[in-house]
C-alpha positions in Angstrom: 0.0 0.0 0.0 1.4 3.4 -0.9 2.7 5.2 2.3 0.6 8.5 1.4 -2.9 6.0 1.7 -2.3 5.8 5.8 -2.9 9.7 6.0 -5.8 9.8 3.7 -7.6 6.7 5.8 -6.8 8.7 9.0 -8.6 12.0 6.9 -11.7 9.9 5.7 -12.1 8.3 9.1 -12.2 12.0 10.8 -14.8 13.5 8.2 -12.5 15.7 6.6 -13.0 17.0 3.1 -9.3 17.6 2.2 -5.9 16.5 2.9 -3.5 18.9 2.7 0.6 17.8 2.7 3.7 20.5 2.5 7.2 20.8 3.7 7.9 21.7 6.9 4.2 21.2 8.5 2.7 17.9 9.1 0.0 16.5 7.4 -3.1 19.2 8.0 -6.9 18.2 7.5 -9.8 20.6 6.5 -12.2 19.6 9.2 -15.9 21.9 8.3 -13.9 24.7 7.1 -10.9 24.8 9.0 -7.1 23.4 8.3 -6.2 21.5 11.7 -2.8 19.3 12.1 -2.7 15.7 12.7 -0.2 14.2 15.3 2.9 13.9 13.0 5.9 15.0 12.5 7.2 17.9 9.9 7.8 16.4 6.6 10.8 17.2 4.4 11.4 17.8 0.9 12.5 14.0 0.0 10.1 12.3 2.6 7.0 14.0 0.6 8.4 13.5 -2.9 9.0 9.9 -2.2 5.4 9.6 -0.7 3.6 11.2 -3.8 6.1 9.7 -6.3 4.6 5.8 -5.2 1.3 7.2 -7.3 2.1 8.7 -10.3 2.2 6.9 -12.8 5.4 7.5 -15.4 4.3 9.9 -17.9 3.0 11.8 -14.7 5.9 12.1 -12.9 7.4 13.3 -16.5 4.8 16.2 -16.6 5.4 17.0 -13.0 9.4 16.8 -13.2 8.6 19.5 -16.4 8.0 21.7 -13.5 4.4 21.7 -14.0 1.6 21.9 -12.1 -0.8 18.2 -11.8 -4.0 17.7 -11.6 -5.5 13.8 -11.6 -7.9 11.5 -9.6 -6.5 8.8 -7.3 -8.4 6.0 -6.0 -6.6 4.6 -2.3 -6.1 0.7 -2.0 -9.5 0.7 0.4 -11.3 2.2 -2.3 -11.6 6.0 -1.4 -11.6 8.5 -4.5 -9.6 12.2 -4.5 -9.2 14.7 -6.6 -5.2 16.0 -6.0 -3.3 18.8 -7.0 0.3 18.5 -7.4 2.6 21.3 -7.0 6.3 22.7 -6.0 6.7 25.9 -3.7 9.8 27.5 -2.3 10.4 24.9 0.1 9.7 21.8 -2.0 6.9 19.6 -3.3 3.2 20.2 -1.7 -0.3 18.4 -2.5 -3.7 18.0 -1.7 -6.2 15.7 -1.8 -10.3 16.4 -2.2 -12.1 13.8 -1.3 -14.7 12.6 -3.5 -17.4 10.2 -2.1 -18.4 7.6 -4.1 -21.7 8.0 -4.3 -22.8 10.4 -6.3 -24.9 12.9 -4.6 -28.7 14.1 -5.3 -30.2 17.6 -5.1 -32.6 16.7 -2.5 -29.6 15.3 -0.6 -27.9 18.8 -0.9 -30.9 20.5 0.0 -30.7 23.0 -2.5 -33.4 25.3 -3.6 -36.3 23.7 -5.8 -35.8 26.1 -8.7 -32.1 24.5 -9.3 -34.1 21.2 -10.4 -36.3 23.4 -12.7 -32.9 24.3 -14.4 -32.3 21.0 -15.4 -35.5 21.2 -17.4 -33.4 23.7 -20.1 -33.2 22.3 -22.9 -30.9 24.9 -24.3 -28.8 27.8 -23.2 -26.3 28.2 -20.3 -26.3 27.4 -16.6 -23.7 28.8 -14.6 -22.4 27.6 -11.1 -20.1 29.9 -9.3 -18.0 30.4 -6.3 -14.8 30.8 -4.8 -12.4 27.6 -4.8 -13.9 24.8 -2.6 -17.5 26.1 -2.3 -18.9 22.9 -3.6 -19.5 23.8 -7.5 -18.4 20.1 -8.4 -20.9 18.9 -6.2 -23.9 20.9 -7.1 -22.9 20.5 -11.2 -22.6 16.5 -10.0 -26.0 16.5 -8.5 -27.9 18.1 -11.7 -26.1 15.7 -14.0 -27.5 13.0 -11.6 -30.9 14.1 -11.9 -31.0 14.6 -15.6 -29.3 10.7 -15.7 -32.6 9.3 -13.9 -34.8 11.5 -15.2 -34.2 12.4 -19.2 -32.6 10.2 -21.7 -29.8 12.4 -23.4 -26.3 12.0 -24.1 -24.5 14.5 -21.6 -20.7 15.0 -22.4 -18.4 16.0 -19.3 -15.2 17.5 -19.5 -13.5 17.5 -16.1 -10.4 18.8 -14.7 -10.0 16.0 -13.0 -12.8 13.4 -13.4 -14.5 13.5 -10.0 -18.0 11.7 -9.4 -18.2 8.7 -11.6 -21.5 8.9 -12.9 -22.9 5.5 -14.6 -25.5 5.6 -17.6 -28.7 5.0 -16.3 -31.9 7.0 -18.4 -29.1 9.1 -20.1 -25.4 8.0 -21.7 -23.2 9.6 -20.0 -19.3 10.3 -21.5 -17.0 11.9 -18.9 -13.2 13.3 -20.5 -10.7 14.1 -18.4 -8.3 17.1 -19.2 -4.3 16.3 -20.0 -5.7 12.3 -20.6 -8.5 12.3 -23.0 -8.8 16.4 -24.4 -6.0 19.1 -24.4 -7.8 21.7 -23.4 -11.7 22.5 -22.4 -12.0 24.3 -25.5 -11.2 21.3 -27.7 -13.2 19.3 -25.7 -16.6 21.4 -26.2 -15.6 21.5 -30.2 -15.3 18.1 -30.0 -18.4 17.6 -28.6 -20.5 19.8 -30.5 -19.7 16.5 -33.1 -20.8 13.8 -30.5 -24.3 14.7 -30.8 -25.0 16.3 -27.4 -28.0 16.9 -25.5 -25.8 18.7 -22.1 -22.0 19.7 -22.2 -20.4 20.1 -18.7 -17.6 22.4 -19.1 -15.5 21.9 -16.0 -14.3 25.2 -15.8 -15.0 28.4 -17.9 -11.2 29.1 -17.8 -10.4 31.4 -20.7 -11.8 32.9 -24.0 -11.7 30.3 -26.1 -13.8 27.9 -23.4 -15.9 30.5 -22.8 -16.4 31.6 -26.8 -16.7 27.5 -27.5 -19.1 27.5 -24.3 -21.5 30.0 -25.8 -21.3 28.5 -29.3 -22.7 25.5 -28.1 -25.1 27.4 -26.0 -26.5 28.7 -29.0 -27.0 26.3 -31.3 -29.3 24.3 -29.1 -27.3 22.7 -26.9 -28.0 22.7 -22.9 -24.1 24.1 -21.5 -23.5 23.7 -17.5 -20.4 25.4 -16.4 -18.2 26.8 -13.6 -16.5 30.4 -12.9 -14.8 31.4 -9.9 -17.2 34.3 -9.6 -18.6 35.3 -6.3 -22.2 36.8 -7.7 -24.4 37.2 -10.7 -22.5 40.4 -11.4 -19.4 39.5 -11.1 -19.8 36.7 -13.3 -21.5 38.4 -16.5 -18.7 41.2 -16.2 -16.2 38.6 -16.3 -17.2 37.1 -19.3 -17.9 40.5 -21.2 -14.3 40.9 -19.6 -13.0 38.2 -20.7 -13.8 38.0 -24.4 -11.6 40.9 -27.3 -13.3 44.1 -27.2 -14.7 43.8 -30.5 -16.9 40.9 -29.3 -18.4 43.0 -26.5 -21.9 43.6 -28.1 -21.8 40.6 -29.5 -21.0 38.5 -25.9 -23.8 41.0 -24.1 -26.3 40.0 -26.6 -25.7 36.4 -26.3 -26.0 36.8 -22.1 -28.8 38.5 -22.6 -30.7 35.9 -24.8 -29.1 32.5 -23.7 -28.2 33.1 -20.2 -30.3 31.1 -18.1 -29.5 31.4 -14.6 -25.9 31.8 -12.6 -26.0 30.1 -9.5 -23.8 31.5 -6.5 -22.5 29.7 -3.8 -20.9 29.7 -0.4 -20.7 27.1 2.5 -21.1 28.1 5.9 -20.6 26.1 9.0 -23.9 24.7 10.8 -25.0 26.0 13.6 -23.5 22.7 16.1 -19.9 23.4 13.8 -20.1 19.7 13.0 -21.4 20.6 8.7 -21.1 23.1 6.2 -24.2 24.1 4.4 -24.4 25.3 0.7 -26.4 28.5 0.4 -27.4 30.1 -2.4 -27.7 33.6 -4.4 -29.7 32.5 -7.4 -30.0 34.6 -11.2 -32.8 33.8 -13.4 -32.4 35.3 -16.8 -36.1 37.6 -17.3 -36.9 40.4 -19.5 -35.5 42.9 -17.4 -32.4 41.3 -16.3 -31.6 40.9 -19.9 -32.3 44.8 -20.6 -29.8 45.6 -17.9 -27.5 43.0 -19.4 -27.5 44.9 -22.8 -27.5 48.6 -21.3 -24.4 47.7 -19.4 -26.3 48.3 -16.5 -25.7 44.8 -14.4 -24.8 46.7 -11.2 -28.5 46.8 -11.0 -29.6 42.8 -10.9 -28.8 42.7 -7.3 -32.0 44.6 -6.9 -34.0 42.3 -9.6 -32.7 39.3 -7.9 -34.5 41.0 -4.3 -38.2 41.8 -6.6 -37.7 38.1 -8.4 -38.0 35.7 -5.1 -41.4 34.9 -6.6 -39.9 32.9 -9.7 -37.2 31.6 -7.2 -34.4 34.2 -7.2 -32.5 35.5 -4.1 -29.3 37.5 -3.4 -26.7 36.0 -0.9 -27.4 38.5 2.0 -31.3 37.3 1.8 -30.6 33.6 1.7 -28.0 33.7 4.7 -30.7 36.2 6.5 -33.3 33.5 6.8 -30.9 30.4 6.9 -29.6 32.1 10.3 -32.9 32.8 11.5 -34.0 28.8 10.7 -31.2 28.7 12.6 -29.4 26.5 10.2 -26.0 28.1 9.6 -23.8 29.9 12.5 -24.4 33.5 12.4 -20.6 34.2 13.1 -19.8 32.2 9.9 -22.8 33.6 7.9 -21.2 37.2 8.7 -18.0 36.4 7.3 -19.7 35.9 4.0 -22.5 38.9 4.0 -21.7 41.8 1.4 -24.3 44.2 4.0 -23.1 43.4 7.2 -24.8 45.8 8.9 -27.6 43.5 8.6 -26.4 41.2 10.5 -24.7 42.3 13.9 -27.8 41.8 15.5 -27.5 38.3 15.5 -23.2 37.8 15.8 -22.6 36.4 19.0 -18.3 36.9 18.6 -18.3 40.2 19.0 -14.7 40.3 18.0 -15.5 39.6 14.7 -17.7 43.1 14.1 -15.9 46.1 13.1 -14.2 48.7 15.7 -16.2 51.9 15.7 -15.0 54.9 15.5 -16.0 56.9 18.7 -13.1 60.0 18.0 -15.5 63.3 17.1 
């Protein structure tokens, strides 16, 4: 058994959703949001490369000793699946491993909102899921591709950076790629599956402008596209893809937001209220009329306030949905806080007051 599968055991048998190793620390666990050490000892340069060296395969340990970064899935001896990042710092190799459960998970086990189901309904356009790193985007995107494989019978293409939940064809066929082993890059991935008849593309990440201008091809042409940004709102994520595109496209990308742009979903975990969880919560977009006016006028600073008039149809902005999470008292208000954009609103119910900002009592 390789000697790195003894500290991801002793992760999985604590809960923990990474494993993080470097030089110079021990091994650290991400226990519900925060890194915490295990009982270890510091590990050096050649201790650490000799653990992750026992799982690469050759032409891996070629692309890493290139001085590149790696990115692959690894499946332990007792069965247990990560997703792990390779990398070198100053002080010498580091890595860490994302757990990945094996079974694949549901919407209704997420809890998320009911309108994220409607989205899988689309049967064209782009869905968006967004967040910072380690939000749960993977997860959420996993869960929709779940429920359109019991529920529709299409053929759904993922492209994957790496492959993460391994998702067997049940009503649908379902074709997973992995990036740097079956497709150079996302963007040759989608143009290759525009030719694979496709019902849904997953697109891993939105990374750059060819993905995105390949992503919003196949948008277009009647194609259902899910994908992920590392965006933290509805605003941020339509100016970064205006952004990202040459300015000559600029009308041309607002026009195609505005018309096939079907909802950006926003997400943050925050710790439960026992600390024992985190809990997804949700800012939600769904493209209307006047969204899309805003959207061609270049006035998107203003869908925060459509996203407040539109919780009829299922929208919400992040400061609503951790408002009435804390009061259902699902979430700890401390955490929540951290992640509120108006926290004035929520003071009232902090109960580190530490954590609030200093006033300023001087004149």
């Amino acid at each position: 058994m390789p000697r790195i599968d003894s500290f991801l055991k002793l992760g999985l048998a604590q809960g923990c959703s990474d494993v993080h190793l470097a030089v110079g620390v021990p091994p650290m666990l991400r226990m519900n949001g925060d890194l915490m050490p295990i009982k270890f000892r510091e590990l050096s340069d050649a201790e650490l490369e000799s653990y992750v060296m026992e799982i690469l395969s050759d032409s891996q340990k070629e692309y890493f000793g290139s001085g590149k970064d790696l990115d692959f899935s690894y499946v332990g001896e007792d069965g247990g699946r990560f997703r792990v990042n390779l990398f070198r710092k100053d002080t010498g190799v580091g890595a860490v491993f994302r757990y990945i459960p094996n079974e694949v998970p549901t919407l209704e086990g997420l809890g998320v909102p009911d309108v994220i189901r409607d989205f899988c309904d689309y049967h064209q356009g782009m869905v968006l899921v967004t967040g910072s790193t380690g939000t749960g985007k993977s997860t959420t995107l996993a869960a929709m591709i779940n429920h359109l494989n019991q529920t529709r019978s299409l053929n759904i293409i993922s492209l994957e950076d790496p492959i993460e939940f391994v998702h067997p064809s049940k009503k649908c066929q379902v074709i997973q790629r992995e990036l740097g082993t079956h497709l150079r890059s996302f963007a040759d991935g989608v143009r290759s599956a525009m030719r694979e008849d496709p019902d849904v593309i997953l697109v891993g990440e939105l990374r750059d402008a060819d993905t995105i201008s390949m992503a919003m091809t196949a948008a277009e042409t009647g194609h259902l596209v899910l994908g992920t940004l590392h965006t933290t709102g509805a605003v941020k994520t339509i100016d970064r893809i205006v952004d990202a595109l040459p300015g000559e496209l600029r009308e041309q990308t607002k026009s195609f937001l505005s018309q096939s742009l079907k909802a950006v979903v926003t997400q943050v975990l925050v710790k439960s209220l026992d600390g024992h969880n985190r809990k997804a919560i949700f800012e939600i977009l769904i493209n209307n009329r006047a969204i899309s006016k805003l959207i061609m006028n270049d006035q998107a600073h203003q869908i925060p306030a459509q996203l407040q008039t539109g919780r009829d149809v299922g929208m919400q902005v992040m400061d609503m949905a951790l408002l009435e999470a804390i009061k259902a008292k699902a979430v700890d208000p401390d955490d929540a806080f951290r992640f509120a954009n108006d926290k004035s609103k929520f003071q009232l119910y902090v109960t580190d007051s530490s954590i609030l900002p200093v006033l300023d009592t001087d004149g």
